[in-house]
C-alpha positions as CSV (number, residue, x, y, z in Angstrom):
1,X,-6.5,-14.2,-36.7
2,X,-6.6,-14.2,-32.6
3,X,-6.4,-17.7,-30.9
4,X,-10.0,-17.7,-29.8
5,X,-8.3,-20.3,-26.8
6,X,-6.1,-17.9,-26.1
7,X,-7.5,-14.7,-23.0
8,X,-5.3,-11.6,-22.9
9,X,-5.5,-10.9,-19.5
10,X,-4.4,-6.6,-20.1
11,X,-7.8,-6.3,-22.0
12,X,-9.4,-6.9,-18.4
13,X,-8.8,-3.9,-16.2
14,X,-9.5,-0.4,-15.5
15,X,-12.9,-2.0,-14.1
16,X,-16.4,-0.1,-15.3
17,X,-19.6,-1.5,-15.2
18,X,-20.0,-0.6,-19.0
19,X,-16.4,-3.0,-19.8
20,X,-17.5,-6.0,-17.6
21,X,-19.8,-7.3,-20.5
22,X,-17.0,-7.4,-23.2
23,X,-14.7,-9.2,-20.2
24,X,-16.4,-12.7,-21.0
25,X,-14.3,-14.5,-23.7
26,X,-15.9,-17.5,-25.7
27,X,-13.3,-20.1,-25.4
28,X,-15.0,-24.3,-26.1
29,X,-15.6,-26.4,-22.9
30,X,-12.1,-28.1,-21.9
31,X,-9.4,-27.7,-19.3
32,X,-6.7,-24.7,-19.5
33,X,-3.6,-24.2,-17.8
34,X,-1.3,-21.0,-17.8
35,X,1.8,-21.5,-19.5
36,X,2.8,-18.0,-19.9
37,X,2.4,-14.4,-18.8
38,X,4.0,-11.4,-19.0
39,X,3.0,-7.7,-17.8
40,X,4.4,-4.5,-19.4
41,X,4.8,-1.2,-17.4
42,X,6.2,1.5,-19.1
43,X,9.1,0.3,-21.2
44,X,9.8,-2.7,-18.5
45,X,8.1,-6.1,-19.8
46,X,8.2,-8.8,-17.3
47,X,7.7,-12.6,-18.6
48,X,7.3,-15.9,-16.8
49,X,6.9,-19.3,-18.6
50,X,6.9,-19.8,-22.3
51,X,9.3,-21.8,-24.8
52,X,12.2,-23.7,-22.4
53,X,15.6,-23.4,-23.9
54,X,17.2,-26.8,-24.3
55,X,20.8,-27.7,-23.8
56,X,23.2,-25.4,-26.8
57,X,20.9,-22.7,-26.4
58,X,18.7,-24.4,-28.8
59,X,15.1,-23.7,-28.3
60,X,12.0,-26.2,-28.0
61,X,8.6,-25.6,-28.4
62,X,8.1,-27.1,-25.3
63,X,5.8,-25.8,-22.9
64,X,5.0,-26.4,-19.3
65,X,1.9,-25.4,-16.9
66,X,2.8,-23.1,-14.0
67,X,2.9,-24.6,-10.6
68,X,0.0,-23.8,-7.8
69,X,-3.5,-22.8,-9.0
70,X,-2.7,-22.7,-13.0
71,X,-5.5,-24.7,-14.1
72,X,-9.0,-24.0,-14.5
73,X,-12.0,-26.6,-16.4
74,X,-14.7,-24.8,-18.3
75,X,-18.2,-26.9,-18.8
76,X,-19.9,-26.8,-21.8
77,X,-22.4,-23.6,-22.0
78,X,-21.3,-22.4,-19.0
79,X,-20.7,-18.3,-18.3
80,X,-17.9,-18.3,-16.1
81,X,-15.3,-15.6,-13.8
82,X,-12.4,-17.2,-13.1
83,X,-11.6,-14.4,-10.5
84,X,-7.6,-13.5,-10.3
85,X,-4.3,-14.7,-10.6
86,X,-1.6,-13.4,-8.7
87,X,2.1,-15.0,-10.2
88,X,4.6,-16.1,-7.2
89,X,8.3,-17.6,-8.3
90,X,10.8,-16.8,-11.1
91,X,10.1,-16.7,-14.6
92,X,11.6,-20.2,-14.8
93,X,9.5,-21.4,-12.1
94,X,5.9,-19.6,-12.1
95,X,3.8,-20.4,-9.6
96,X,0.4,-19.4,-9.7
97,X,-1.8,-18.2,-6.5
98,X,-5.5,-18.2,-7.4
99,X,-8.8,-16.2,-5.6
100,X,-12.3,-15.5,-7.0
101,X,-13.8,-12.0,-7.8
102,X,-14.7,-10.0,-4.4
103,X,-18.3,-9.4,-3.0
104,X,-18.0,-5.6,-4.3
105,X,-16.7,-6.9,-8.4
106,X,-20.1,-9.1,-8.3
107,X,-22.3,-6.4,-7.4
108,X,-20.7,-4.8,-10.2
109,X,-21.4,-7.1,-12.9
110,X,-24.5,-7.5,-10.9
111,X,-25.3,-3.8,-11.7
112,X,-23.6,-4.2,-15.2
113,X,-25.4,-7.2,-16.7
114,X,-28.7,-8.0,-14.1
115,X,-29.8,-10.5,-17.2
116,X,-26.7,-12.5,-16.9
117,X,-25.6,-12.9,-13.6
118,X,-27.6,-15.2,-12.3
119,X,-26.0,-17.9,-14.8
120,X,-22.6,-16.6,-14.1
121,X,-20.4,-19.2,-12.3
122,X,-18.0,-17.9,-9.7
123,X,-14.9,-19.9,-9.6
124,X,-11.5,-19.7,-9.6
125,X,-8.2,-21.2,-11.3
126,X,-7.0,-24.4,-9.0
127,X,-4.7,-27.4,-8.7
């Protein structure tokens, strides 16, 4: 079963006003932080964050948030877009840069789901 908590941000692109409505994720009210990424192209799969190796080699499940904007709060019934991340640093040391969905994205959900958007909250992740 799929960590409901848990947003896979490749399901997100190749933007279409018929995807935006499947692009809103339940996930319960809380604060979330990014503790690990990782993009594939073609055979190449670049990875930042995740488990830290400890001293031997041996391996902690230990996790850390990534520096900069990796946080974001979500209130309780709220319909939010958290905008972009763009990931700064070495895979050791992740540091995220946040910004919120362009004018031209919100007049396509605006186009894509007219019922919903007035109750969407733009934001993006922070500090």
């Amino acid at each position: 079963m799929q960590n409901p908590n848990k947003l896979v941000l490749g399901q997100l692109f190749s933007a279409t006003a018929q995807k935006y409505a499947r692009w809103f994720v339940p996930v319960a009210p809380g604060r979330y932080v990014i503790t690990y990424a990782n993009c594939s192209y073609g055979n190449v799969t670049i990875e930042a964050g995740g488990d830290q190796d400890g001293l031997f080699g041996r391996t902690f499940s230990y996790v850390r948030p990534f520096g900069g904007d990796g946080a974001i709060t979500i209130g309780e019934g709220k319909i939010v877009d958290a905008g972009y991340i763009r990931l700064e640093g070495t895979r050791s040391h992740p540091r995220v840069v946040g910004s919120e969905a362009t004018p031209a994205e919100r007049d396509l959900m605006k186009s894509a789901m007219p019922e919903v958007y007035p109750s969407i909250s733009f934001t993006k992740f922070g500090p």
